[in-house]
Phi, psi and omega in degrees: 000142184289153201298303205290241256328308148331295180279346187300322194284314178293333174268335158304308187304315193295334185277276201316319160305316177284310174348330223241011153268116173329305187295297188319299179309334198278320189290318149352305186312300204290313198296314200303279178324327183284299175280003164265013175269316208261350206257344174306296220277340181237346167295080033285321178192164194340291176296335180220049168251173176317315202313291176323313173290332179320296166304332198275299218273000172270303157330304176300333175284288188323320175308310183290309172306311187292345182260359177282314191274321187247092163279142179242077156321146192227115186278160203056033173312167173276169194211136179239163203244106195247142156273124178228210172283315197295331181280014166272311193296358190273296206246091202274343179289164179300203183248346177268008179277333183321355195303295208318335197251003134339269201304329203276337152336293194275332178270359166298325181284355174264341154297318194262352161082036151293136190308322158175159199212133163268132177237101168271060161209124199299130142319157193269171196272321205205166173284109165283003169323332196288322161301261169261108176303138185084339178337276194296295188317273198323298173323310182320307232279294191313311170277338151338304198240342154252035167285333231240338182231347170216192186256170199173105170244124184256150185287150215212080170301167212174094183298202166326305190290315216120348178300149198253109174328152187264149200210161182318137167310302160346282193306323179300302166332304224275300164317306196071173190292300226289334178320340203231136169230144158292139166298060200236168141252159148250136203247141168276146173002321205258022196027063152245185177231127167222358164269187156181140187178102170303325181298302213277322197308303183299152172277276194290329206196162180281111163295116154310066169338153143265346173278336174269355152313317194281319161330321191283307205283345158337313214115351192297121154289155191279121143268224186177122169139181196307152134314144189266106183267008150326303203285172171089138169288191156314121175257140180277107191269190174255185186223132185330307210290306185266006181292308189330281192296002205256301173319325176264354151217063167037049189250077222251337185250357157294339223261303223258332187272002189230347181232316226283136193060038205231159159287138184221135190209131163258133207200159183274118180234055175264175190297343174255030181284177179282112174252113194294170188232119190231173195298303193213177183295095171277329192227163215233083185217115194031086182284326175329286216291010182270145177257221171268149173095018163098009183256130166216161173289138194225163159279153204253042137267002166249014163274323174320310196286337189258353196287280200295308200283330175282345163271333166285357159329241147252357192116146205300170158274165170221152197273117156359127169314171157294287154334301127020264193297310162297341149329282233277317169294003147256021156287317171280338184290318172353308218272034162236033184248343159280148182234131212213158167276169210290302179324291184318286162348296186288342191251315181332295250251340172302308181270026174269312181324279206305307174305348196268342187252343143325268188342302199309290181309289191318333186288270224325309192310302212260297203255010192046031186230108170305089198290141147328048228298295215286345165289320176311288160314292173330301175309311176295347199262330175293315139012261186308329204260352171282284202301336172305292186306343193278315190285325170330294194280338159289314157320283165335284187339292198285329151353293204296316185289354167276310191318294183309287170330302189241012162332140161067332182249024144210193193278156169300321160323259228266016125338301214252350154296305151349278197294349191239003158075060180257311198290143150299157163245131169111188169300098209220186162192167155199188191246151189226158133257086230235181156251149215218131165263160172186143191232138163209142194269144178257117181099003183267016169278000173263341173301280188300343145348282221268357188265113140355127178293337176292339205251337165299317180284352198285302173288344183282321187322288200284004148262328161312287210300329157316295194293352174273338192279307191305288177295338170268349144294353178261013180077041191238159225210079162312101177322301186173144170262162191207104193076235157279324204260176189210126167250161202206131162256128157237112178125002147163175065268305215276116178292149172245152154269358194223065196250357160292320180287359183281333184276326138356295184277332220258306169314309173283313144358294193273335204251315157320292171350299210303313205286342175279329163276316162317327174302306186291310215297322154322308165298307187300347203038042194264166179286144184260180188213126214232144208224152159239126082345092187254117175241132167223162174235145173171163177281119167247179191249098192268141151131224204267127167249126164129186205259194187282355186269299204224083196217154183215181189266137195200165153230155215199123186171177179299308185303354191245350164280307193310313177307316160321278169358279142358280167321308189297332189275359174291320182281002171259331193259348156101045169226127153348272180259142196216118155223144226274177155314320194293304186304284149008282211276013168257346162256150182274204180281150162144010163197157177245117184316130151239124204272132167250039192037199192265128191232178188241121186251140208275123155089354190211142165296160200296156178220126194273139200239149204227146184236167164208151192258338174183138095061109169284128184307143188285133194308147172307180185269127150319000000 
């Protein structure tokens, strides 16, 4: 024997002993689930595990509910200045020829008194005076005097490295460092933007942003954590041309009723400006690019714009500690420590779902706080869908082993009544409406006399194995046996629509059965053996019959004396088969009847009795 065998045997047993204690098994479970939790949460790595896309697409959903179902309007919105196609037809030079309506731009918003305003347009590399002469002095003049009544911040390209694009020496002067945030976002794995954090942005140091240039020149403080893409109507811009035209007609108080003490940001939404990928649809501009699950290309002065709209809210969201957020999942792993039916189990675990992401909206609504909706969830579900197979695969097991356990010694009905928890347990009844067969061999206590008891049981085996094969093809339900004879139930445990007729066929069945074993039993020079048959239908009392000890499934009632009875009058009346009125008038045409009149039943008033001889043949064909 190998030196390792012993022990190998031992620690199976020792697995097996914990295996087959609940408690042991559920915590096996719980340990299980906790490591298909961390291989979620780190797998390939942090940022590209299930969890993180999980968690992205949990986020992107809580946006899209709260702006379909809870909109959160924002007083004092920012308000935006869009370029668009009507302003090329308005304004016919290229766009770097653009410094005049620049300028005429920013001194109409130096009229209206905005609190501070972003210009998400790169300043130029070089001077076009040369072109249009006074261009750049007019532009100057225009940041000039509205630096001088407000903040004004212009956009700041960044190549790869971190270099700052290169721009007229003039033009740097005129703007200064606080004039400028770089045009950057933070983009997740799926290149959408749901953050904003100036710190994670910066290589060496916190990169200076434009919305948050634009926060400083407020008064704002700068934060850090998801955008809130909630807050806000639809957003609507103005269109340059007409901030213009409002100016040049002196319309100063449309000017002051659309901008003055307000955040203001100018930007391109024409369909081929540059575009970023966002949670959800904010502006209703080339609906083609939204793509699936509620993400679209948007122009990326409106990530700017949703930047600045969550701090004038409550303030960016902030996401569950790390900590925390593992608290709270091993709270949810719990739920394999309960035991449910798969149904029940299955509605728990919907409606954990539902409530965790209900939880979700409300932090977010009441707290700026991102619960871990999709860790969470992930976890009931790892849960529910661990402990469903275990138990699943234990179920079967004991199945197979009742099934095994109890083969032969009840019926398949109520087998599969058992097995599917149909049976009361202990001492139990209702009332039913069944039909009761009852069989019996005639003359065989005179058989068996004259027989060896092996060649009596021999014959019984194998007269049993016909007639059960029979009643349970008709769907019947064996009672008991008694002696030679046998009662049959039809219509239960298992309700029928049809249990008279079942019972009928099951009869004309048995009696085939018989003359095909009279046959061997002729050859064989075995004795042949002749059966009666009594059928009655009526209401009894079906279920665990016998005492809190000792009981089995049966049913007890009149109907089931009468049917017995029944049986006995077959050899006085010279007939096979025998059946009441109650049956009779419950089966349709398709067989034929001989009414024997009213007969005196042993225990009972007289009952009128019916014999039938086979099956009515089906009519020809026409």
């Amino acid at each position: 024997m190998v030196e390792g065998e012993p022990r190998a045997r031992d620690l199976r047993a020792m697995a097996l002993r914990l295996w087959s204690q609940p408690r042991s098994r559920s915590a096996v479970l719980y340990a299980l689930v906790l490591i298909l939790l961390a291989a979620a949460s780190l797998v390939p790595g942090k940022d590209e595990s299930l969890l993180a896309r999980l968690e992205r697409d949990a986020f992107d959903a809580q946006m899209q509910a709260l702006r379909d179902r809870w909109p959160r309007p924002l007083a004092g919105d920012v308000v935006l200045v869009g370029i668009d196609e009507g302003s090329e037809e308005v304004f016919t030079e290229p766009l770097a020829l653009w410094h005049r309506h620049f300028a005429r731009l920013l001194g109409a918003l130096g009229e209206a008194g905005p609190r501070a305003v972003g210009v998400d347009i790169v300043p130029p590399e070089r001077s076009y005076d040369d072109i249009v002469p006074g261009s750049d002095l007019a532009l100057f003049r225009a940041i000039r005097d509205l630096r001088q009544k407000s903040t004004v911040v212009f956009a700041l390209t960044v190549d790869r490295e971190g270099r700052a694009a290169r721009m007229h020496p003039t033009f740097a002067r005129v703007i200064g460092e606080d004039g400028l945030g770089i045009d950057q976002q933070l983009q997740d794995p799926d290149s959408v933007s749901r953050r904003f954090s100036e710190a994670e942005l910066g290589r060496t140091q916190a990169a200076r942003t434009l919305a948050g240039q634009v926060l400083r020149g407020a008064g704002l403080p700068v934060g850090a954590g998801y955008i809130d893409y909630s807050v806000g109507e639809r957003v609507e811009y103005i269109p340059m041309q007409d901030v213009i035209a409002w100016k040049e007609k002196g319309d100063t108080e449309r000017l002051r009723q659309a901008f003055a003490g307000r955040l203001v940001l100018v930007g391109y939404v024409m369909k081929r400006a540059d575009r970023w990928e966002l949670p959800v649809q904010l502006i209703d501009i080339d609906p083609e690019k939204t793509h699936g699950r509620g993400r679209s290309s948007q122009p990326g002065v409106i990530t700017h714009l949703q930047v600045l709209r969550s701090h004038l809210a409550s303030g960016l969201l902030q996401p569950m500690r790390e900590e925390w957020r593992w608290a709270l999942c091993l709270v949810a792993a719990g739920l394999v420590f309960f035991h449910f039916r798969l149904a029940t189990a299955l509605a728990v675990a919907l409606a954990l779902t539902a409530a965790v992401f209900g939880a979700g909206l409300y932090a977010i609504r009441a707290h700026q706080a991102l619960l871990p909706v999709a860790s969470l969830a992930f976890t009931l579900w790892a849960g529910f869908i661990t402990r469903a197979i275990v138990d699943g695969i234990e179920n079967t097991v004991e199945r197979g082993r009742l099934r095994r356990t109890f083969a032969g010694q009840v019926s398949p009905a109520v087998m599969n009544e058992m097995l599917a928890g149909s049976l009361s347990p202990g001492v139990s009844g209702q009332l039913a409406d069944v039909c009761i067969l009852f069989s019996d061999i005639r003359d065989f206590t005179t058989l068996s006399e004259r027989m060896p008891p092996v060649v009596v049981t021999t014959v019984l085996q194998r007269y049993f194995d016909r007639m059960v094969h029979a009643v349970h093809r008709h769907e019947g339900t064996v009672d008991k046996f008694i002696g030679d004879g046998m009662m049959v139930l039809f219509g239960a445990p298992r309700r029928s629509t049809d249990p008279c007729g079942d019972a009928v066929k099951c009869a004309l069945a048995m009696m085939s059965a018989l003359d095909d074993l009279n046959a061997e039993f002729e050859a064989e020079n075995l004795p042949t053996l002749t059966i009666g048959i009594g059928i009655n239908f009526g209401s009894v009392t079906v279920g665990n019959i016998g005492s809190s000890e000792r009981h089995n499934y049966s049913a007890i009632g009149d109907a089931v004396n009468v049917a017995a009875r029944l049986e006995g009058l077959t050899k006085e009346l010279g007939r096979k088969i025998l059946i009441t009125e109650a049956v009779v008038s419950r089966i349709g045409a398709g067989f034929q009847f001989d009414p024997l009149g009213t007969h005196q039943v042993k225990g009972h008033s007289p009952v009128s009795v019916w014999g039938i001889r086979t099956a009515r043949p089906a009519p020809a064909a026409t």
